[in-house]
N, C-alpha and C positions, 0 to 999 in steps of 0.2 A: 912169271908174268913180266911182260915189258915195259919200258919207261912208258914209250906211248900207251899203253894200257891203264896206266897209272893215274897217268896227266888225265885222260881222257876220262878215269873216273869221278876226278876232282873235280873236273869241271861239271860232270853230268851233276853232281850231288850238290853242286851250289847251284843249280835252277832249284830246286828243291818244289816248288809248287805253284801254279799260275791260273789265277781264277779265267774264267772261261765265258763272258757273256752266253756268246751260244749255245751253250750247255745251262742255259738257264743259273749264270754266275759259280754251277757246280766249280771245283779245284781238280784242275790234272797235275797230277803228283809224280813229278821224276823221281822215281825209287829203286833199290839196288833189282828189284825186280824188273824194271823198264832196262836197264843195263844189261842185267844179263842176256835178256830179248837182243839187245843188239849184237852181244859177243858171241852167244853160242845158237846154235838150232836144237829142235825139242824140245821138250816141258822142262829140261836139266841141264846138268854140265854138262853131259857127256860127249857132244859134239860142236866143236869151236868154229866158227863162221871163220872163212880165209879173212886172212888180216886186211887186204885190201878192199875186201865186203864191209868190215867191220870200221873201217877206217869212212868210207863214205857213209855208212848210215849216221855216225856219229857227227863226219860235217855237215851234214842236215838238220841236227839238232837243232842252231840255233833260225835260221828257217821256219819249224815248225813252231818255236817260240814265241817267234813275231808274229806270224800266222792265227797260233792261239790266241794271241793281245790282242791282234786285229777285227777277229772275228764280233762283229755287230749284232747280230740275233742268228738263232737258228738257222738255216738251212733248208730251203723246204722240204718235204722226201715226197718221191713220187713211187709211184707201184703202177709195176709191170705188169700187163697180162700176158 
């Protein structure tokens, strides 16, 4: 595994959990499970996202953060016919 692999876990694992207005105050939970989602593709290990795939989903993280903190109420949903 790589330093930046490393560093990049440490960081993901200290968000650890951020309440959600919009989601009705529910908590989204950064866990080794949302990690893996960024480093590999499939349900498993078995295939590793290219480094430089894995390296931007990761600098979005803190983006979807602030995003999640900011969000005010709900969203409306509309449906398509």
């Amino acid at each position: 595994m790589s330093e930046w692999h490393e560093l990049a876990r440490e960081k993901y694992k200290k968000i650890g959990e951020i309440e959600c207005s919009a989601f009705a105050g529910e908590k989204v939970v950064f866990n080794a499970k949302g990690f893996s989602h960024l480093m590999y593709q499939g349900s498993g290990k078995e295939k590793s996202r290219p480094e430089k795939e894995s390296q931007t989903r990761v600098g979005l993280i803190p983006r979807a953060v602030k995003l999640l903190q900011m969000m005010p109420l709900p969203q409306e949903e509309s449906e398509y016919e």
